[in-house]
N, C-alpha and C positions, 0 to 999 in steps of 0.2 A: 522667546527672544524678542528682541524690538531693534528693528532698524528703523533709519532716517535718512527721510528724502526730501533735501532744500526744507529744512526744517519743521516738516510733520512726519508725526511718529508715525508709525504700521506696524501693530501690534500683527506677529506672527506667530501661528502654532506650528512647527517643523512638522511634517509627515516623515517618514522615513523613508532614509536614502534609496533610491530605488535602482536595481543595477540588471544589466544583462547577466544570464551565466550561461558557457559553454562546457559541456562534457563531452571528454573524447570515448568511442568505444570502439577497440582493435576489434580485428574480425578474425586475430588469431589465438584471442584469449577468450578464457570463459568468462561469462556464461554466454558469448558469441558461440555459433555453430555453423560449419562449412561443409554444404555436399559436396566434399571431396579431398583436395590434402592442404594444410595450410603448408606455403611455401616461403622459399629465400635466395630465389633463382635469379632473381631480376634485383639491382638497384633500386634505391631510392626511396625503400617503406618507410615505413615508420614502425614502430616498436619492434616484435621477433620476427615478422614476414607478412604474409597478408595469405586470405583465400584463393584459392585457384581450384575454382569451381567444377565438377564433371562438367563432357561436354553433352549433356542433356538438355533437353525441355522440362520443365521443373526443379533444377537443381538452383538452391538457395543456396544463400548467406543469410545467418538470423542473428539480431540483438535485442538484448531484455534493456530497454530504457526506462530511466525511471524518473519521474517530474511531480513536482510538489503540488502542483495544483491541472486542474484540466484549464486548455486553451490551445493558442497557437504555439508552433514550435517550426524553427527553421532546422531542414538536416542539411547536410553538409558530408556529402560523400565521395570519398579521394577512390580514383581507379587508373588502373592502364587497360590501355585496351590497343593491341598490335594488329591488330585487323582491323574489318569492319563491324561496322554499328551488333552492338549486342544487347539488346533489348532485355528489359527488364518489368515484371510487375511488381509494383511497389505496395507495400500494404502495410498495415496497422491493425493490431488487435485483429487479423483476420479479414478486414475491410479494405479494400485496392483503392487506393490514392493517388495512385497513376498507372493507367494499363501502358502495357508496349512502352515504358521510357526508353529514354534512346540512350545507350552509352556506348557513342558513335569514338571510334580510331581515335588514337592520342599519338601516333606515330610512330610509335614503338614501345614494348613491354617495360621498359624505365622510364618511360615518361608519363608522368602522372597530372591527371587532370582531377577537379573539383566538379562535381553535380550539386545542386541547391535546391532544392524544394520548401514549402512550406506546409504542415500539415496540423491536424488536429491530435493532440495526446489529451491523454485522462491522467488524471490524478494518481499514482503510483507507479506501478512496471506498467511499463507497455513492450507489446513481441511486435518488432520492425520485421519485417522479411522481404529478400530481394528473390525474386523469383525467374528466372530466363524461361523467355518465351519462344527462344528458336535452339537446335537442337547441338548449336556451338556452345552451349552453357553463360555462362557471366561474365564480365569484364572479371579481371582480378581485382579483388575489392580490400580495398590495404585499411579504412576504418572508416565509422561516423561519425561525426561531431553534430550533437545535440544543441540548439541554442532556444532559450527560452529566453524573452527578454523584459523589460520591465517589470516590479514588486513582485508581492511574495507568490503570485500563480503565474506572471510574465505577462499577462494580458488584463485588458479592462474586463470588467464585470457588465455586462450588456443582456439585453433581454434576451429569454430563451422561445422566442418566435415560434410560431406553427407556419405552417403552409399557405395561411391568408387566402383560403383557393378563395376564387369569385368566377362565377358566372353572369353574363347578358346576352338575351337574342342582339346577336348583329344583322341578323336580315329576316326576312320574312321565315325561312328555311333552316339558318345557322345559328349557333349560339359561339360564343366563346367565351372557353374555362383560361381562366391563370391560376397562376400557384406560384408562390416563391420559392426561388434558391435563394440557400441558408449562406451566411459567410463563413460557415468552419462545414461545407458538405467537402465531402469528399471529389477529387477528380474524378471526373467520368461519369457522376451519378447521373442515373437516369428517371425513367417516369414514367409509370402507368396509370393510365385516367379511366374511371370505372363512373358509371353512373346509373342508378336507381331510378325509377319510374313509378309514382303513387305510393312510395314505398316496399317494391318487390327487389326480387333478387337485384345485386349490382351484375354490370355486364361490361368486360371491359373493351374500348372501344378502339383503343389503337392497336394496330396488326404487329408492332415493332417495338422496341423499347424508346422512348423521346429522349435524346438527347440533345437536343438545339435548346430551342427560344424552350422559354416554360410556360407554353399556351398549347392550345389544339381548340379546332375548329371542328363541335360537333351540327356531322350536317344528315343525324341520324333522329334527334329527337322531336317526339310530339310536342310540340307548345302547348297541346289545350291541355296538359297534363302535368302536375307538380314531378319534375327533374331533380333529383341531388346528387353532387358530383364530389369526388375525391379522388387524390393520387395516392399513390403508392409508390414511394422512390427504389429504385433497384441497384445496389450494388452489387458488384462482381456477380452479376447473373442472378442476384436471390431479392425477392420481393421484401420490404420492410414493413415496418407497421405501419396502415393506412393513417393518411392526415384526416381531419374535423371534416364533414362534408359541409358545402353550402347546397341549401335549395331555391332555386327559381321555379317562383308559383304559376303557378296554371293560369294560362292564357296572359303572361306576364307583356306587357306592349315591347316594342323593338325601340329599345333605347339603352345608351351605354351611361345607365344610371343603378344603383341598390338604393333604393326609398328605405328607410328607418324611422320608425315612428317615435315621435316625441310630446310628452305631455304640452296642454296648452298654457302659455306664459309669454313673458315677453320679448322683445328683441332682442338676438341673439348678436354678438359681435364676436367675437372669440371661442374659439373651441381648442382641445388639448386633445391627445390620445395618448394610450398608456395600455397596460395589461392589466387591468382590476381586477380580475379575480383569476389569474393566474391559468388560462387554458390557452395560452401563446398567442391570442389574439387580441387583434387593439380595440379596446371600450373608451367610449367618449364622454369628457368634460366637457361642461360650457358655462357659459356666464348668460344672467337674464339680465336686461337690460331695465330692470325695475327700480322703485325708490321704495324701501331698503334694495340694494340690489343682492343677488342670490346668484348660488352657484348650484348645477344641476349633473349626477352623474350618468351614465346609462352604460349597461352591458351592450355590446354591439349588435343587440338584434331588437335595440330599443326597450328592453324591458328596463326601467326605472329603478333605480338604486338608491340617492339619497338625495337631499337638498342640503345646502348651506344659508342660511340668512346672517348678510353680513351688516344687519344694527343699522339703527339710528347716525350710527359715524360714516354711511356710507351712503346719504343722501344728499350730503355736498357733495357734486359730481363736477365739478370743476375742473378744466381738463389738465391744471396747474398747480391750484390752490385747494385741492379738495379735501372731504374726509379723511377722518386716520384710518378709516377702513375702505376707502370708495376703490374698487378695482377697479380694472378697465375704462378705462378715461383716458382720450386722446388716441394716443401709440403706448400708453403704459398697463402692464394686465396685473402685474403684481398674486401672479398665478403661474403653476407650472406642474407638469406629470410626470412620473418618472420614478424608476423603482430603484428606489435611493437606498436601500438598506442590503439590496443582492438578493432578497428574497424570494423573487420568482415572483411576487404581485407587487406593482407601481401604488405610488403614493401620491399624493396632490400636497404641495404647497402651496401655503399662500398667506399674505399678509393681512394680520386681520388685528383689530383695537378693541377697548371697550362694546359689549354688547352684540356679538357675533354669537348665532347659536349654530352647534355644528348637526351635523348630520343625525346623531344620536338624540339629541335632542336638550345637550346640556350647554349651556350659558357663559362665555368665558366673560369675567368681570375682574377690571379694575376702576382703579379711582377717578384716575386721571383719561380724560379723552385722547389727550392728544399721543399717549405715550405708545407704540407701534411694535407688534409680536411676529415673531413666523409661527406657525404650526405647519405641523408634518399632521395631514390625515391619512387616516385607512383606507386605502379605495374600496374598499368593499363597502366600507358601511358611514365614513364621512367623521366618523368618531378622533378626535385628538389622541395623536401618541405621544407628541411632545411638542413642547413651544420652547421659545426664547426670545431674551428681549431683544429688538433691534436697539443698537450702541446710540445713545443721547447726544453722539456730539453739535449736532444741529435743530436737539429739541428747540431752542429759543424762536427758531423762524418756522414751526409750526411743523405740521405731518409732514414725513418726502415719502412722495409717488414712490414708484418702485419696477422695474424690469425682472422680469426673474427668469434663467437658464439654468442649464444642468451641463457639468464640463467636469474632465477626469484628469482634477490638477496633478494628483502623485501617479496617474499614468493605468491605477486597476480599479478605482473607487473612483464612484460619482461624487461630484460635491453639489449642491445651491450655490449658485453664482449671483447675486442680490445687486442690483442696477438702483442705486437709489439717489432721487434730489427733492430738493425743494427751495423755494426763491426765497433767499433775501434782500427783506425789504420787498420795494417793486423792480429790482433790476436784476443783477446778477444770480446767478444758482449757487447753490452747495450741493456736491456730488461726492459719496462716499460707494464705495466697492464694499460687500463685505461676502466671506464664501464660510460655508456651511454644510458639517459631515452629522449625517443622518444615521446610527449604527442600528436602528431596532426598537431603541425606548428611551435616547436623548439624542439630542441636538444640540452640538456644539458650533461657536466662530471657530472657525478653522485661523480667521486674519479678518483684519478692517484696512483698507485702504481710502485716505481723505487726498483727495486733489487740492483743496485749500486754494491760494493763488500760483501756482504753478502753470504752467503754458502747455496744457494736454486737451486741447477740441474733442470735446464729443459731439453726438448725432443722434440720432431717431432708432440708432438699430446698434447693437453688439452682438459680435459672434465669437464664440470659443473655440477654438480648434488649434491641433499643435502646429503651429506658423515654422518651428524652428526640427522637426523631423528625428524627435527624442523620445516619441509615446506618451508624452505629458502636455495639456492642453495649457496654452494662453488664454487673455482674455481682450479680444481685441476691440476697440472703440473707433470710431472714424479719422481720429486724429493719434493715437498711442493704443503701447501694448502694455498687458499687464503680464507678467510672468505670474506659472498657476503657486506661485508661494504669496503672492501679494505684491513684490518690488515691480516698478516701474521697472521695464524692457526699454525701452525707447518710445520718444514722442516724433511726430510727424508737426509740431506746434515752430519750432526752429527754422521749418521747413519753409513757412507759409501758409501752413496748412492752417485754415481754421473751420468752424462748424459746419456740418455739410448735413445733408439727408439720407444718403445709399453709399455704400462703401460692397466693396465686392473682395472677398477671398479664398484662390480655387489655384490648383495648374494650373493658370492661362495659359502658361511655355511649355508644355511640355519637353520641348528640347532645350528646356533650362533648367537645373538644379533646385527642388525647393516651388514653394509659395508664392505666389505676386497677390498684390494688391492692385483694388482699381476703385476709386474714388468720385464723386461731386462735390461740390463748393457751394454753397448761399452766400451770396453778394462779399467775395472775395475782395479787402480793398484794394490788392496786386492786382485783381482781373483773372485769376486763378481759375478755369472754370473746373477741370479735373487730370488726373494724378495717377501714376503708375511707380510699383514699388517694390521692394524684395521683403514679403510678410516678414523675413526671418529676422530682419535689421531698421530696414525703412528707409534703407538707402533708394531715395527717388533715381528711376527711368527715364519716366519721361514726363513734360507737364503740356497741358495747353492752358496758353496767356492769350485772352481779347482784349482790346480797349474797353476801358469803361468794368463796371458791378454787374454782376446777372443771378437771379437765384438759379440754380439747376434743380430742380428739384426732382429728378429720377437721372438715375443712371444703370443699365445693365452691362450683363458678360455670359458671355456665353458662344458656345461655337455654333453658327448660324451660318456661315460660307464656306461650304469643306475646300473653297478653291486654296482656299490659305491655310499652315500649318497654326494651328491652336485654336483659341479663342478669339473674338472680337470685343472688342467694349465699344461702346457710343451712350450718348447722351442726349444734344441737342445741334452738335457740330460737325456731323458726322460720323458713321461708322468705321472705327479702325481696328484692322488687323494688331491683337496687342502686340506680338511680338515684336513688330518691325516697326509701329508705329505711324502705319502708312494706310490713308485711305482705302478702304474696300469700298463704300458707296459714299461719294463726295457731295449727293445732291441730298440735304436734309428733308426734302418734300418726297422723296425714295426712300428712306431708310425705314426700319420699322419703328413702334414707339420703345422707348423705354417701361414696361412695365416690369412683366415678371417672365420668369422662364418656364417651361415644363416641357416634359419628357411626355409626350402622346403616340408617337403615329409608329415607333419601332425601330425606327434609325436612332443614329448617336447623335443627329444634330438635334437641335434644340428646337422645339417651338415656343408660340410666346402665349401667352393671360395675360391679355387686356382689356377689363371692364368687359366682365362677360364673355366675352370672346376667342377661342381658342385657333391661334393663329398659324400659317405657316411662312414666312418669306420667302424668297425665290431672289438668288442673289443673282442669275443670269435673267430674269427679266423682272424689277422690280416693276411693283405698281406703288401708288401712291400711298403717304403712312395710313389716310383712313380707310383704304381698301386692299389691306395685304390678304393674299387670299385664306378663308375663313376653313376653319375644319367642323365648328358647330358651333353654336349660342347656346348659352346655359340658358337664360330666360325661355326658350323654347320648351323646356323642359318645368317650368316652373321655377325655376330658383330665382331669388333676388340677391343684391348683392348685402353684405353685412353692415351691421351699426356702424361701421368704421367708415364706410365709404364705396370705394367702387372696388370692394374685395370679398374674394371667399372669407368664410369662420377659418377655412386652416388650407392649406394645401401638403402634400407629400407623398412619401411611398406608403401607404395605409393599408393596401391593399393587393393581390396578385401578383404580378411579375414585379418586375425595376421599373413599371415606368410610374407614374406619377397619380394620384387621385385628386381632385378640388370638392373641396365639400364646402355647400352653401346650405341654409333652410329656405322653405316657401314661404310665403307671405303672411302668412298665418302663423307660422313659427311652431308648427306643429309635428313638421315635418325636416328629416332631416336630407338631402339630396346630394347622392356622392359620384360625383363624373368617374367613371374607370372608364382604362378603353374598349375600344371593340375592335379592334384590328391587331390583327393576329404580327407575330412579328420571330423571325429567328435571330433576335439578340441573347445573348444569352449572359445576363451578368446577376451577381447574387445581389442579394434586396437591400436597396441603398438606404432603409434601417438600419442595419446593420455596417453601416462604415460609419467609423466614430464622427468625424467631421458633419456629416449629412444628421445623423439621429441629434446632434447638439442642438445645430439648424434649428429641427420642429420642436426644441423646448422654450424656442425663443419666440419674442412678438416684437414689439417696435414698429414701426412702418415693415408691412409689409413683402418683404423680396423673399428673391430664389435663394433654396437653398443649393448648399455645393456639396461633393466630394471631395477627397482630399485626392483623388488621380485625375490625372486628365479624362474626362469623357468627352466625345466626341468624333467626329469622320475620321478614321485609321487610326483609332486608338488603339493603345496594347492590352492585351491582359489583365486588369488589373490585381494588385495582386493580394492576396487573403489577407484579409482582417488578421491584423493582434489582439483576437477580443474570446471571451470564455461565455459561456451562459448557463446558471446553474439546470439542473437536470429538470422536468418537472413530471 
């Protein structure tokens, strides 16, 4: 089909409709089963009567559910209950997904109340069972309603992650292990950490099952001696199959780094990660900073995989006007990771022209120089599965740079999301969108979108994430949205808005429905310096207006004062509580910098990265921006900062628990150095890979910022609640 907008076309390929679906299952029909008599004593059921369960410990209600594909599924379970609380163990397929739930009084045996859970089903039947765990038996349990929602398995297709365990000595005496939680683990799971010595039996070290933070502090092992450590998750009392161990080498020094070796070559600026060969752990991409310049894979214990050499067209490095192959130049990478086809191993794209030889060692040629391709490679071996041409409408003013993310426009499937421009003439840009479905062994446009002369500002950074809270991602710019079919959503250009550097999209409200946005400006001619907004519409909040033009060029968000309920954003004008719009630190020589965020130290509030330095504020006694107090210095450690600038090659969740890793190389480029923490922490949230918003995040580059989740994280956060997402088995 083809729509139009203010007169440019957007060639669109439809995906298919994609919808919730609910099924109801009575607890007084088969293939339901009731320890005890299905009745019709009380008002109010639904279908012939409901369960009324013996009054034991043990006595169920069971349903055989069945779902098209494995993922998330919300249930929905109707009960009365004329007493008090009657607890319940909830399971699946045999698996407790919530121990002791409460199905607390509803006033009386005709009044009926709803319970909601969210859990993990598989692909076919699944056996639900409610189980009473006190000796007054079940609520009466009148039926379930099953809900799976979005395409054909109800959930996005997302990586099937391992345990990511990591260990570092934290002190002379201590070490500490993490491990991730999974976003589809079950409630309640717990954890056993077992650890090997030179190779001999494992031993396991904690006296109780872990149910908090997913760390422990061993303050048992020899350092002069090679440690490898693994969990073992336990559900409903029974040990699972152990995770991948990691080892910490003998006599390793007390520092919260994993060193990885990297062959010698050049300056590194960009790095990627992804699963390349498929054992749920992340191996790393990177780019050499050479003329031809070249792309370098590695399994994540540094063992070397492949090279790309991307030609002759990739030695104009120009950070504007460059080759038809030049990647990484400026804020543009025209690279990206990600396992595009659902297959359990990630894939590298990337933009490549005339004269690029791939990993295998064969030659992609055409005639023409300037004319620009995607390729999907193997992450295994760097080999081409499939290319396609990038759309010509702005061959005449020569190559366009390119951005590249990974976003789940029909809600279960990854697409290529392609950021691309190039200058006409010496003044203005052409800016074309175009998105890209990867199935195995082609590559199709899914849509092209041209901005043409239309009033839609962009910036240095796009993020994809679903702004409007439907399962299906947008594609959002600093100035407008793109809906994940291609059509312009709304522009923030009407606004006032024009080109900025940092744009921010997270719950900052929590006690508001939905997405805000939060903004900077470059030399606004209102005086515009930055902007608050509802992601879902763009109906602006709130603005701040100075006299006179100012470039802003950083802006953060993030909860940083738990004295206030949400986030803050600041800039250059002070730090303000978003919600209310109100001052939290008024003196700009107080506040912290704007750079990045990260999750370090085990609380929900935020710390910051800034040029090296890993920060904490202190909103009841600031000190001044150049001396907020410091939690470590990567250069200490060896790292420098990357080609780009004063930043890590990547930051994100790469590693262990939820909180954050920064990875830089040494100065030599030999080596590759990844901050994890070392402080133990009882947070307990599952691994912010795994929420769709955050994993988008790390497919992107631009100027570098924080990434977000799509809930509120921070001081008195709630639950947040499971992922809508599947991962094939491996």
């Amino acid at each position: 089909m083809t729509a139009v907008l203010a007169g440019i076309a957007v060639a669109v390929v439809s995906a298919p409709a994609v919808h919730a679906a609910t099924t109801r299952y009575e607890a007084e029909s088969s293939p339901a089963t009731c320890d005890g008599t299905v009745a019709a004593n009380h008002s109010g059921y639904s279908g012939s009567g409901f369960c009324d369960s013996a009054g034991a410990v043990g006595a169920a209600a069971r349903f055989t559910v069945n779902a098209t594909g494995a993922g998330a599924a919300t249930f929905a379970i109707r009960y009365a209950n004329g007493s008090t609380n009657r607890p319940a163990d909830i399971s699946v397929n045999g698996a407790v997904v919530q121990a002791g739930s409460a199905f607390d009084g509803t006033g009386a045996w005709n009044t009926w109340a709803t319970k909601t859970l969210t859990v993990p089903v598989t692909a076919g039947a699944n056996t639900v069972q409610l189980a009473a765990t006190t000796a007054g038996g079940l609520a009466n349990i009148d039926y379930l309603d099953v809900t799976t929602g979005g395409g054909a398995e109800g959930a996005r297709r997302m990586e099937s992650l391992g345990r990511g365990v990591v260990a570092v000595r934290s002190s002379n005496t201590e070490v500490l292990v993490s491990w991730r939680l999974l976003g589809l683990d079950p409630t309640g799971i717990g954890f056993n950490v077992y650890r090997s010595t030179d190779g001999g039996a494992e031993v396991k070290l904690n006296s109780s099952v872990l149910t908090g933070g997913t760390n422990f502090v061993d303050a048992t092992a020899n350092a002069t001696r090679a440690n490898s450590y693994r969990v073992r998750p336990v559900v409903n009392g029974a040990e699972q199959a152990p995770s991948g161990a990691f080892t910490l080498a003998a006599n390793r020094a007390v520092e919260p780094v994993v060193r990885v070796p990297l062959r010698a070559g050049g300056a590194v600026k960009f790095l990627w990660v992804g699963d390349l060969d498929g054992d749920g752990e992340y191996d790393y991409v990177l780019d050499r900073q050479t003329s031809p310049q070249k792309i370098e894979a590695y399994r994540r214990d540094g063992r070397f995989l492949w090279q790309v050499d991307m030609g002759p067209n990739s030695t104009d490095q120009d950070n504007i006007e460059g080759g038809s192959a030049t990647i990484d130049v400026g804020h543009n990478d025209g690279v990206t990771v990600q396992d595009l086809d659902s297959d359990g191993r990630a894939e590298v794209a990337v933009r490549i022209a005339n004269g690029v030889t791939f990993g295998n060692g064969t030659r992609f040629t055409n005639s023409d120089d300037n004319r620009q391709f995607i390729a999907i490679l193997d992450g295994l071996t760097g080999a081409p599965r499939a290319t396609a041409p990038v759309p010509t409408d702005y061959l005449a003013d020569g190559p366009l740079y390119a951005r590249f993310g990974v976003g789940y426009l029909d809600g279960v499937n990854p697409s290529l999301v392609a950021f691309m421009k190039n200058r006409i003439g010496s003044g203005d840009f052409n800016l074309m969108f175009t998105a890209w479905r990867f199935t195995g062994n082609a590559l199709t446009m899914q849509w092209k979108f041209l901005r043409g002369n239309q009033n839609l500002p962009d910036g240095h950074n796009t993020r994809i994430i679903d702004v409007d809270g439907d399962g299906k991602d947008e594609i959002a710019e600093i100035g407008f949205v793109l809906n994940g079919d291609g059509r312009l959503r709304y522009s923030l250009g009407p606004a006032g808005v024009v080109h900025g550097d940092r744009f921010h999209i997270a719950d900052l409200d929590p006690g508001r429905p939905g997405l805000e946005g939060y903004g900077v400006q470059q030399v606004n001619p209102s005086g515009l310096r930055d902007y608050y907004y509802d992601a879902a519409n763009g109906n602006i909040i709130w603005r701040h207006t100075e006299p006179g033009t100012a470039d802003v060029g950083r802006g953060m968000a993030g909860d940083v004062d738990p004295r206030h309920p949400g986030m803050e954003v600041w800039a250059f004008s002070g730090l303000y509580n978003a919600s209310t719009n109100r001052l939290t630190q008024s003196s700009t020589s107080l506040q912290p910098w704007p750079q990045l965020g990260l999750y370090w130290d085990g609380d929900t509030t935020m710390e910051l990265l800034n040029d090296g330095k890993f920060e904490k504020w202190n909103p009841t006694s600031p000190t001044p921006t150049n001396s907020v107090p410091r939690l470590l210095t990567t250069s200490q450690y060896g790292a420098v900062d990357a080609a780009q600038g004063n930043s890590p090659v990547i930051y994100g969740d790469v590693l262990g628990d939820w909180r954050e890793e920064v990875l830089y190389t040494n100065a030599a480029f030999n080596e590759l150095i990844i901050f994890t923490t070392n402080r133990p922490s009882s947070t307990r949230l599952y691994t912010l890979a795994h929420n769709p918003a955050y994993r988008n995040a790390m497919t992107l580059k631009g100027y570098l910022q924080s990434h977000h989740v799509d809930y509120f994280l921070g001081a008195n956060m709630a639950t947040p609640p499971r992922p809508n997402i599947t991962y094939p088995p491996r």
